[in-house]
N, C-alpha and C positions, 0 to 999 in steps of 0.2 A: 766342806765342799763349797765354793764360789757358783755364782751365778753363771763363770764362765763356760764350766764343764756341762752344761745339756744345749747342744747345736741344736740350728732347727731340725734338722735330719730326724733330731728323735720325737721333731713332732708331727711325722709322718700321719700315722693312721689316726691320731687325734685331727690334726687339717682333715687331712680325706671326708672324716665324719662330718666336719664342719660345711662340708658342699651340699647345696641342696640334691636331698635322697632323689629327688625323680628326673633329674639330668645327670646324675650318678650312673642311674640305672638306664638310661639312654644311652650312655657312652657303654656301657657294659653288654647290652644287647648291640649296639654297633661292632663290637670285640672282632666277633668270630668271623665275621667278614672282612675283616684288618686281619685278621690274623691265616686265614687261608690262603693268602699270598707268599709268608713265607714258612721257612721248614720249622718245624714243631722245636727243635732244638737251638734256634734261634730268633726266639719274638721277639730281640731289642730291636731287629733289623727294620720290623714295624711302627718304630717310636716316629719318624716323620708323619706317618698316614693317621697314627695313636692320635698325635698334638693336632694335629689338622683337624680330626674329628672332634677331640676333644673342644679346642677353640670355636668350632661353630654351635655347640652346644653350651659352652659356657660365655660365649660372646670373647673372651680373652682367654689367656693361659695366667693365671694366677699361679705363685707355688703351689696351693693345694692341688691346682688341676692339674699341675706338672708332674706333684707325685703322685695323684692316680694313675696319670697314663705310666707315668715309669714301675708304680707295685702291678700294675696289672700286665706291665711285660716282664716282671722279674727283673728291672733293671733298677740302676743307683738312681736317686731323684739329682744327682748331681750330673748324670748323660741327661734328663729329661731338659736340665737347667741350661746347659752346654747345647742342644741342638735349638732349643726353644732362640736364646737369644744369639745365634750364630744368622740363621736366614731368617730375613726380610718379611716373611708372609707369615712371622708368627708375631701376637700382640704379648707381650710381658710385662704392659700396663694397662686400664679400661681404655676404653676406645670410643669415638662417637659413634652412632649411627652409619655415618658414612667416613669410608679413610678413604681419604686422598693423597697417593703418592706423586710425587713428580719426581720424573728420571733429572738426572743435576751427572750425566757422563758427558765426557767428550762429546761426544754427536749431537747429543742433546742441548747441552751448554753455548755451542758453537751457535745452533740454530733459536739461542732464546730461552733455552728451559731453566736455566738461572737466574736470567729473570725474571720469568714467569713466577719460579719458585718462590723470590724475596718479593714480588708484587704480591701477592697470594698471601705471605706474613703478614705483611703490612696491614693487607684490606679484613685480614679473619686476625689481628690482631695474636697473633701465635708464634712461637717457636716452635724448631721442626721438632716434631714428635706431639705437638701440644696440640690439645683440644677445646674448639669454642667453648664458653659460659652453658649455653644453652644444650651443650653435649651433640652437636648435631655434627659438628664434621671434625675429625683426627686429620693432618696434614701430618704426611713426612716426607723426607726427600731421599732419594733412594740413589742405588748409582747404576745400575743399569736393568732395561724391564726388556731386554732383546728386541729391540723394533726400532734399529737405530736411522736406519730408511727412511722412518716418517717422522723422524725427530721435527718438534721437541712431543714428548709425549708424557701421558700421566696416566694413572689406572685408580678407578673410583668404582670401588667396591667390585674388584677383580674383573671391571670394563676397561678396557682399553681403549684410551680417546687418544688421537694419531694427528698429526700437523699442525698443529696447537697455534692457536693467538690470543693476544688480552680479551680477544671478543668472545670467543668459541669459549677458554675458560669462564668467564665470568656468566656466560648462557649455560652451561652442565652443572657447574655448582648452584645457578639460580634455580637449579631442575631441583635441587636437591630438599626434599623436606625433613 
């Protein structure tokens, strides 16, 4: 038997264990309120609200905590893996303190947020998705946050900052400790 034949899949409930036991049991007690939204015979349909919960208890979605939320809805850790890195507002790597997305669409691009976006690299020294030294802020560029009206815009720790200039970013992120 080769190394190749055990996927991680079958290192399911060994991860799991591997999670610390009392944010474990915090997503576990969160359950049943994620779960009385939908019908009893389908709890995958819960895996968005699952990873949401889950992420703010574990700070990101790691595999391990992608297969808890997916064994605790009966579902494949491979849908938990599929939804996690499909939308924008799940982290599938550690994360600073603070994430800073900036919208980089059409509306936003038009009015500046592209290059807001590569000024922003520049000064925090990052590629998009990457996190300062000092773990204090995650940048990424996103493509669209629905507030094309007040482009250029950016959302910092699920704030929405609207009309955006070199001055106004560089005063929110100086907020930021």
């Amino acid at each position: 038997m080769s190394h190749h034949d055990h996927s991680t899949a079958d290192r399911g409930p060994q991860e799991i264990a591997e999670l610390p036991k009392d944010k474990v049991a915090r997503f576990d007690a969160a359950l049943p309120e994620i779960l009385r939204r939908v019908p009893p015979d389908h709890k995958e349909a819960a895996m968005l609200a699952a990873l949401r919960r889950a992420q703010e208890i574990f700070g990101w979605l790691s595999p391990a905590a992608q297969k808890l939320a997916a064994d605790r809805l009966g579902a494949s850790a491979t849908r938990a893996e599929e939804v996690a890195t499909f939308y924008v507002m799940y982290h599938t790597r550690p994360v600073g303190r603070h994430v800073v997305e900036v919208c980089t669409n059409v509306s936003c691009s038009l009015a500046g947020g592209f290059d807001l976006f590569e000024d922003l690299k520049g000064k925090l020294a990052l590629e998009n998705g990457g996190t300062t030294a000092d773990g204090r802020i995650t940048l990424r560029q996103v493509e669209c946050l629905g507030s094309c009206g007040t482009a250029p815009v950016m959302l910092v720790d699920e704030e929405m900052h609207e009309g955006l200039t070199p001055q106004s970013v560089t005063q929110i992120l100086g907020g930021l400790k």
